[in-house]
C-alpha positions as CSV (number, residue, x, y, z in Angstrom):
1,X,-15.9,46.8,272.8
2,X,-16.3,49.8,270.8
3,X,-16.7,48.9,266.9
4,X,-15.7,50.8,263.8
5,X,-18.5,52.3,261.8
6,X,-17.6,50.6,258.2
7,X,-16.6,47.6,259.8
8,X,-20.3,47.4,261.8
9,X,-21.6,48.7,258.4
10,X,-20.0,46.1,256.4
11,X,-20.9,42.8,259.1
12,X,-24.3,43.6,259.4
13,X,-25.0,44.3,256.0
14,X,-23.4,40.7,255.4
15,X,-25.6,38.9,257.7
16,X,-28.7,41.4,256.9
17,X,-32.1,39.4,257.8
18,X,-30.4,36.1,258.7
19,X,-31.8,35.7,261.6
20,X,-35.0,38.5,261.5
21,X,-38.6,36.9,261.3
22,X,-38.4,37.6,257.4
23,X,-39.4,35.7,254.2
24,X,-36.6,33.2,253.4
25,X,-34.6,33.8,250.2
26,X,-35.7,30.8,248.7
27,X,-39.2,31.8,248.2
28,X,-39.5,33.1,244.7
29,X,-41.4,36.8,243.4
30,X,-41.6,37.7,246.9
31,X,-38.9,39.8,247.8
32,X,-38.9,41.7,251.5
33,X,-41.6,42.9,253.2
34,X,-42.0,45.0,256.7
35,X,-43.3,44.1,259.3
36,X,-45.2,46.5,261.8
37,X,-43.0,47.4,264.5
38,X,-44.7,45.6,267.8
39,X,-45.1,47.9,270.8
40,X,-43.6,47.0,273.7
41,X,-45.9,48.5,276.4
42,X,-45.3,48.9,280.1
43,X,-47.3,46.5,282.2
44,X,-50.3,47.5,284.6
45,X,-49.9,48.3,288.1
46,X,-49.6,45.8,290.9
47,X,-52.7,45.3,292.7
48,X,-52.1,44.9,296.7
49,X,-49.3,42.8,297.9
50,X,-49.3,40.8,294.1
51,X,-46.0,40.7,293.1
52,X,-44.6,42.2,290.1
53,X,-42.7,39.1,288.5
54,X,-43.3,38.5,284.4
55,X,-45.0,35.8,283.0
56,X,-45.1,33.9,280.1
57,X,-46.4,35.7,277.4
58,X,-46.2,39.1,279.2
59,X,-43.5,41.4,278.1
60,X,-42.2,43.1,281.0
61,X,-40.2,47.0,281.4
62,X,-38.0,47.1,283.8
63,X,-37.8,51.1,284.6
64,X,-34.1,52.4,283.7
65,X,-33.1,55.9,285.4
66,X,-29.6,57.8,283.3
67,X,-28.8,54.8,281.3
68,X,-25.1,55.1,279.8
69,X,-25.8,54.7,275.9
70,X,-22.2,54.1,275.7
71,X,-21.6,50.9,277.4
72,X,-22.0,48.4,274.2
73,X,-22.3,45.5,276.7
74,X,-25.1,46.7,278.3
75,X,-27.9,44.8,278.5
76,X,-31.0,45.8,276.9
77,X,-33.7,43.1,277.2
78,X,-33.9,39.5,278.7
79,X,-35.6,36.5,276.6
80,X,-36.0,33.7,278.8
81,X,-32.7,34.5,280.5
82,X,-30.7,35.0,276.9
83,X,-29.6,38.9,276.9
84,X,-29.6,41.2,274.3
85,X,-27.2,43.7,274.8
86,X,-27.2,47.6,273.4
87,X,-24.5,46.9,271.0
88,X,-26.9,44.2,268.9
89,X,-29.3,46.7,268.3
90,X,-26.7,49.4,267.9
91,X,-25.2,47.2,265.0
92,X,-28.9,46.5,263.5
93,X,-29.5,50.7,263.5
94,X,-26.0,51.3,261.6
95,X,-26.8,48.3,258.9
96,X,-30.9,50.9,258.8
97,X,-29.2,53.7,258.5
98,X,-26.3,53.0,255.9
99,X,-29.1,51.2,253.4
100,X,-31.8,53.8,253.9
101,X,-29.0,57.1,254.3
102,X,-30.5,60.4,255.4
103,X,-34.2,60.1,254.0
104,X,-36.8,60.7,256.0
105,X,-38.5,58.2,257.6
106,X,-39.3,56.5,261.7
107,X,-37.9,58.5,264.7
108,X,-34.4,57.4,266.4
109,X,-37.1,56.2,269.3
110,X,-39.7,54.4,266.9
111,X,-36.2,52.7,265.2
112,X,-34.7,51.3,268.6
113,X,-38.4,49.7,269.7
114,X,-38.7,48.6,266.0
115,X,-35.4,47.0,266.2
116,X,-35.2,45.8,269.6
117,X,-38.9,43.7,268.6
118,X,-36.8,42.7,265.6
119,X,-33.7,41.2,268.3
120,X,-36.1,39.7,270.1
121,X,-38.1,38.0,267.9
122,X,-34.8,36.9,266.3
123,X,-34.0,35.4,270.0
124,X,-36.7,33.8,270.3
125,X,-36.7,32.1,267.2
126,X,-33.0,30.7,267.9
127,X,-34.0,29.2,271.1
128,X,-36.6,27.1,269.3
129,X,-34.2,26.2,266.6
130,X,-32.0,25.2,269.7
131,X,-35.0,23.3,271.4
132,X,-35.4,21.5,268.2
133,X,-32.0,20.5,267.8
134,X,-31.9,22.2,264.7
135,X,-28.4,21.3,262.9
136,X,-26.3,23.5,260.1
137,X,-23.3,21.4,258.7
138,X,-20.0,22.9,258.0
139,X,-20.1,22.6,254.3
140,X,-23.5,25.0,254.7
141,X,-22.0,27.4,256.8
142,X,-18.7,27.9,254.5
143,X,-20.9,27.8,251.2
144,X,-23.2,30.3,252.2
145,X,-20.7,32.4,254.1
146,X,-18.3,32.6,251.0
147,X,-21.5,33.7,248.7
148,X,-22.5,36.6,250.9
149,X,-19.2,37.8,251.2
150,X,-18.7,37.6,247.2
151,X,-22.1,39.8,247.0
152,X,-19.8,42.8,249.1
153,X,-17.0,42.7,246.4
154,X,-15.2,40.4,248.5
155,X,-13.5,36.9,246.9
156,X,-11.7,35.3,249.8
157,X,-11.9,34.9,253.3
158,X,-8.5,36.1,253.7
159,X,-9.4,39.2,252.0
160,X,-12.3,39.7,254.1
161,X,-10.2,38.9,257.8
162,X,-8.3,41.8,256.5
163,X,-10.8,43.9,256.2
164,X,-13.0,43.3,259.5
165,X,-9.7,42.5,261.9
166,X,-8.6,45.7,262.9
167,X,-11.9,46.5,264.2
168,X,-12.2,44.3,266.6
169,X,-14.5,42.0,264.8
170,X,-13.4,38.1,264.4
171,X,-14.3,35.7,260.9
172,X,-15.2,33.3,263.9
173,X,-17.6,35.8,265.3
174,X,-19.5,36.1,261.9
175,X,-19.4,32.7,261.4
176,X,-21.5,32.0,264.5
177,X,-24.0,34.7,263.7
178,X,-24.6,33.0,260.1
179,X,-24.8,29.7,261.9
180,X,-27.3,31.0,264.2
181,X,-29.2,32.7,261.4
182,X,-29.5,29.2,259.1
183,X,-30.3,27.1,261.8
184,X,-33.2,30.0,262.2
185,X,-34.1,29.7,258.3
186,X,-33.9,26.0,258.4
187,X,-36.8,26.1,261.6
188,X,-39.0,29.0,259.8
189,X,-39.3,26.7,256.9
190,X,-40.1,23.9,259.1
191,X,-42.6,25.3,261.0
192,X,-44.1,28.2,257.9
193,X,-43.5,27.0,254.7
194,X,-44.2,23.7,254.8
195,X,-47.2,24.1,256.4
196,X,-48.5,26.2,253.7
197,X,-50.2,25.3,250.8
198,X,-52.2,27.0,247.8
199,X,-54.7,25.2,246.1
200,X,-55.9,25.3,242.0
201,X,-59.5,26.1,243.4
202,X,-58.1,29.1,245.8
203,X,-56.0,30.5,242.5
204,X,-58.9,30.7,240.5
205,X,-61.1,32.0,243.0
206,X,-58.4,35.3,242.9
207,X,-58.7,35.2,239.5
208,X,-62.3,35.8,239.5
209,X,-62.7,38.3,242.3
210,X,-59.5,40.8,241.0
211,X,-60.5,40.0,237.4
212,X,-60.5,43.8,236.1
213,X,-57.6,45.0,238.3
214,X,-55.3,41.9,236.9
215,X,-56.6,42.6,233.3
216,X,-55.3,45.9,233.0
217,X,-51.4,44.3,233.5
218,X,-51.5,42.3,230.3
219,X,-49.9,43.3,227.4
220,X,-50.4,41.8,223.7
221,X,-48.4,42.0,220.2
222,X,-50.0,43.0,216.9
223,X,-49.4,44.6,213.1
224,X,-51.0,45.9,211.4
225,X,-51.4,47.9,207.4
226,X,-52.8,52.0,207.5
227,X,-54.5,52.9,204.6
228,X,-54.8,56.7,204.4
229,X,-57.7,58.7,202.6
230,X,-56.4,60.4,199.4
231,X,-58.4,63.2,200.3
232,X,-60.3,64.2,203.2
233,X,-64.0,63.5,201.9
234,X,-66.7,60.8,201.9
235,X,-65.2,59.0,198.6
236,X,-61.5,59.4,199.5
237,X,-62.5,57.4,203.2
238,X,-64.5,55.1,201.1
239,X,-62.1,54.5,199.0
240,X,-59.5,53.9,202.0
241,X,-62.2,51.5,203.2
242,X,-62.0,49.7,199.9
243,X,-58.6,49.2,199.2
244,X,-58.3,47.8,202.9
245,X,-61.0,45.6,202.7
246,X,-59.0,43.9,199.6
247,X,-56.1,43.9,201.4
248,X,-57.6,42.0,204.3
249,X,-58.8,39.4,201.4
250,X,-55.6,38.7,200.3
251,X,-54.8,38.4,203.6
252,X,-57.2,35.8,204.0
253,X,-56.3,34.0,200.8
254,X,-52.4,33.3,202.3
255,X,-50.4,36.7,201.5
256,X,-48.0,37.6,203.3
257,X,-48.3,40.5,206.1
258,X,-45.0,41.6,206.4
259,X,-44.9,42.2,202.3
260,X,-48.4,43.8,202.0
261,X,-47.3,46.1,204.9
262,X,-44.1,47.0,203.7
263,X,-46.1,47.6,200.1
264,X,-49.1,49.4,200.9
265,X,-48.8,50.9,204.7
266,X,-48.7,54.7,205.2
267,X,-47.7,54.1,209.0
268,X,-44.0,54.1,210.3
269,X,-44.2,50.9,211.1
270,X,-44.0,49.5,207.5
271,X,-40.2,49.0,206.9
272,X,-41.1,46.9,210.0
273,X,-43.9,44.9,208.4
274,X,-46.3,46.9,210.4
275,X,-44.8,45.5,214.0
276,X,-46.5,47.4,216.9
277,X,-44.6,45.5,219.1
278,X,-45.2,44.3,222.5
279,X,-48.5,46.6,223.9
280,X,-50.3,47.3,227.3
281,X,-53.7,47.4,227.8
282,X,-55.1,50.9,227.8
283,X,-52.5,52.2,225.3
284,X,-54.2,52.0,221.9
285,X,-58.0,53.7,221.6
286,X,-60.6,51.9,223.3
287,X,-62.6,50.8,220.2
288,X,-59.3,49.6,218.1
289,X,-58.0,47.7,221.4
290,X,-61.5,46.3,221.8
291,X,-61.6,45.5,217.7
292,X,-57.5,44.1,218.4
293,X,-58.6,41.8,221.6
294,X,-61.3,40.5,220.6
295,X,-59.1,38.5,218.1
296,X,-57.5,35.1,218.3
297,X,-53.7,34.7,217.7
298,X,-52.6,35.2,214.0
299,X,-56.1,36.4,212.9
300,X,-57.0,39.2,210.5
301,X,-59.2,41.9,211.8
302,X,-61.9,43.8,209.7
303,X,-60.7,46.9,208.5
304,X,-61.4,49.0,211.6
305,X,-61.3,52.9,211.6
306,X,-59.3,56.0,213.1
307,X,-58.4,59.5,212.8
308,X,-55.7,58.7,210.8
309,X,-57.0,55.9,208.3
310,X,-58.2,52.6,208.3
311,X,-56.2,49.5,210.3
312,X,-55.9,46.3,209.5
313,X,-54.6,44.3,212.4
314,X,-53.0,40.8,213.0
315,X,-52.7,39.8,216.3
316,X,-49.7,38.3,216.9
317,X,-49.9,37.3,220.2
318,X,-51.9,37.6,223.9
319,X,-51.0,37.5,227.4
320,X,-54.8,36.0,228.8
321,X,-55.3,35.4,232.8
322,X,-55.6,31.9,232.0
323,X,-51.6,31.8,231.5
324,X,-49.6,29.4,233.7
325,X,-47.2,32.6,234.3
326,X,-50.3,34.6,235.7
327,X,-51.5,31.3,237.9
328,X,-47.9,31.1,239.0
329,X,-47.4,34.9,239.7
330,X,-51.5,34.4,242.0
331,X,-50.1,31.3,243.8
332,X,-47.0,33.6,244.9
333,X,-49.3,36.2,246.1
334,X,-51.4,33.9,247.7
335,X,-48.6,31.8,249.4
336,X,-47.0,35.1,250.5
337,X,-50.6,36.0,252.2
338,X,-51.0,32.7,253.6
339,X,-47.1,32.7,254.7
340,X,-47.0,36.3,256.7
341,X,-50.3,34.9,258.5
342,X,-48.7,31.6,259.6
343,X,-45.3,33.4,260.3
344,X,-47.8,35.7,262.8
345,X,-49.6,33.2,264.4
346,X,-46.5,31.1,264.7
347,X,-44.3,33.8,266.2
348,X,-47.4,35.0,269.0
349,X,-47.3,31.4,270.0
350,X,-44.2,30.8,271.0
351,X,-43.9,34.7,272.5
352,X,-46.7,33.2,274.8
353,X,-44.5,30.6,275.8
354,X,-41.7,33.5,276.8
355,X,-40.6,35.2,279.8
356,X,-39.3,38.7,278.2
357,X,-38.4,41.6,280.0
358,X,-37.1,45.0,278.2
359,X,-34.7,46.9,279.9
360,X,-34.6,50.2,277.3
């Protein structure tokens, strides 16, 4: 059965990664990732009278001579006696191609062994689900199928028969696929995510080693009052200096920033009460960011000088790498690192356990 591009298009795009060894949506800050394409390499030469039979954990190519690349049913790998036919990965290669368009990118042959990996992976992963007598109730399925179809401008199932009917695909169809691709997620959680853990001790340990690299993201609020020379000599900067310097006092004594600002700032900022708003590190000049930072929130700085005058600063605020927002954004990095490695090791073992053979 021959399938309509926009309807192929539109399916796979629906049940994109539902069954693909990916992060599961659940996880939060992660997003997708890629995962190397595994090569699929032709095995060695039979020695004497051995016989040329896969085993587990060998992935066999069966030679194919003038294959007809338009027979959708034709089967394009064997996992564990569960085929994989050319349409699948036809359907996986339109869903690439209508995301990603024109752009440059893999070769049509570094796609289909990408792909096919992906397919079998996939299969593998249902069969263990299967094994495990992994279950997905009803009310699942039709929740989650009526969300994804919502996220394609579609509001009903109706609608959506409508659209996919005359090409041959079937609602039911779909349906199992999704089935197929939760009872996948539910597995992947059982045997990954649960299994990992992140520990307070591990966090800070990040913290420390990618100190200066993790720095350089945080951002901090200030104001702050520019007091101009009246003329471009020793006394006019001196008495700049001054007239800050009392400023800053009254500062101290309980005045109010946003009034002296508005008052006595020459800076464009001063209809604002002096409100730099929300900086990043590395934006101001290295001795008035080191003057800024040094302070605690809602302190006064000294009056501290520029080309342009001398500052006095408040800081308002400051993002610091002791935040529970920065430990929560390293314990997502971290689970993701400790996730992709268990997802690895996890998938290798139960390849081990298969009998594959690749017929493409």
């Amino acid at each position: 059965m021959r399938l309509g591009l926009p309807a192929v298009a539109l399916v796979t795009l629906l049940l994109g990664g539902c069954a693909l060894p990916t992060m599961p949506g659940w996880v939060p800050w992660l997003g997708k990732k890629d995962r190397p394409a595994r090569v699929v390499s032709a095995p060695s030469e039979p020695k004497g009278d051995a016989v040329d039979a896969p085993k587990p954990g060998d992935v066999h190519q069966r030679p194919t001579e003038d294959a007809d690349e338009t027979v959708a049913d034709r089967i394009i790998a064997v996992v564990n006696n569960d085929a994989i036919t050319l349409a699948e990965l036809q359907e996986s290669l339109v869903a690439y191609r209508a995301e990603n368009g024109r752009r440059s990118g893999p070769s049509d042959e570094e796609l289909r062994r990408d792909f096919l990996n992906r397919l079998i992976e996939s299969r593998l992963q249902l069969q263990e689900a299967e094994r495990e007598k992994i279950t997905v109730e009803d009310a699942e399925l039709t929740e989650e199928f009526l969300d994804r179809i919502k996220r394609y401008g579609v509001k009903t199932e109706e609608e959506f028969e409508k659209l996919v009917r005359n090409q041959g695909v079937t609602v039911e169809s779909i349906k199992k696929r999704l089935r197929d691709g939760l009872k996948v997620s539910k597995l992947v959680r059982r045997k990954v995510a649960l299994r990992v853990s992140v520990t307070e001790a591990e966090i800070s340990a990040y913290l420390e080693e990618n100190r200066a690299k993790l720095e350089t993201g945080l951002s901090f609020h200030a104001r702050h009052i520019l007091i101009t020379p009246e003329t471009d000599s020793d006394a006019g900067w001196e008495s700049a200096r001054i007239k800050a310097d009392m400023l800053r006092s009254q500062l101290l004594d309980g005045a109010d920033f946003v009034e002296l600002a508005q008052q006595h700032s020459r800076d464009a900022t001063a209809k604002d009460g002096g409100d730099l708003g929300t900086l990043k590190r590395g934006e101001l000049a290295p001795d008035v960011e080191s003057e800024l930072l040094g302070l605690a929130p809602g302190e006064i700085s000294r009056p501290v000088r520029s080309g342009l005058g001398y500052h006095v600063f408040r800081l308002e605020s400051k993002e610091t790498l002791e935040a529970a927002s920065i430990r929560q954004q390293i314990r997502d990095i971290l689970f993701r690192q400790q996730y992709d490695n268990r997802l690895e090791a996890w998938l290798k073992e139960i390849k081990q356990r298969a009998i594959i053979e690749v017929r493409l």
